[in-house]
VONU-544878 format. One record per residue (C-alpha): x, y, z. Coordinates in steps of 0.001 Angstrom, whole numbers, plus 500000, padded with zeros to 6 digits. Layout:
REM residues N
XYZ;...
END
This chain:
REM residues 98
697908621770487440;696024620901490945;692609621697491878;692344625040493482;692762624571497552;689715624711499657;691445627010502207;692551630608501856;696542631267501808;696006633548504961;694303630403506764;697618627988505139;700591630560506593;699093631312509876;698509626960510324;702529626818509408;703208629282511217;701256627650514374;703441624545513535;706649626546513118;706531628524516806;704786626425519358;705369623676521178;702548622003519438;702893618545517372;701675618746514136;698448616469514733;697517618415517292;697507621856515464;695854619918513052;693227618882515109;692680622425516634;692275623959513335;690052621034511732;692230619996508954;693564616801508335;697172616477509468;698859615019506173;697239618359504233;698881620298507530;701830618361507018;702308618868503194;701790623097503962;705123622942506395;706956620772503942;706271623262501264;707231625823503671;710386624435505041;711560623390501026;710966627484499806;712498628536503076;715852626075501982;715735627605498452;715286631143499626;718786630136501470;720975629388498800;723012632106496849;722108633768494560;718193632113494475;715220633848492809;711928634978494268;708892633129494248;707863635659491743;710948634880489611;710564631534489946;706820631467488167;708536634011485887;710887631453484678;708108628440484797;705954630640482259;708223631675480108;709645628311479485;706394627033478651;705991630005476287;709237629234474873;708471625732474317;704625626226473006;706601628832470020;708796626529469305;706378623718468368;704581626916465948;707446627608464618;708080623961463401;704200623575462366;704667626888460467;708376625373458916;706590622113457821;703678624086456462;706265626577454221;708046623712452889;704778621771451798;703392624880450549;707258625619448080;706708622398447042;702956622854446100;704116625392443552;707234624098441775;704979621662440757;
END
């Protein structure tokens, strides 16, 4: 996971947002707001990319999204207990046949 950003989401949409509805080039916002323009630059791309998924039938949320994200990692951290716990069972059956 990335370091935590430096600026608040309020301050992120509202610099998009500049970028999205004026007549403004990117570099320029940038400049006016104090940010560097590749940071300004990667907040519309990120914008533009959910605003494309948003678009397409039948997409899920944001929310739904991190829903899924979490859960598969859940899914995937049980399934390497589950094998631990297997491995352990059969070690321990054959402990005491013996």
């Amino acid at each position: 996971m990335g370091r935590p950003s430096k600026y608040p989401a309020e301050f992120q949409s509202e610099a998009v947002r500049l970028v999205l509805t004026t007549d403004k080039a990117m570099a320029e916002v940038a400049r006016d707001l104090g940010i560097n323009y590749k940071t300004l630059g990667a907040w519309v791309r990120k914008e533009r990319e959910q605003k494309t998924l948003d678009a397409l039938p039948g997409a899920l949320s944001e929310h739904e999204r991190l829903e899924l994200k979490r859960l598969r990692k859940e899914i995937a951290d049980l399934k390497v207990e589950r094998d631990i716990l297997r491995k352990a069972a059969a070690y321990f059956a054959k402990e005491t046949t013996r």
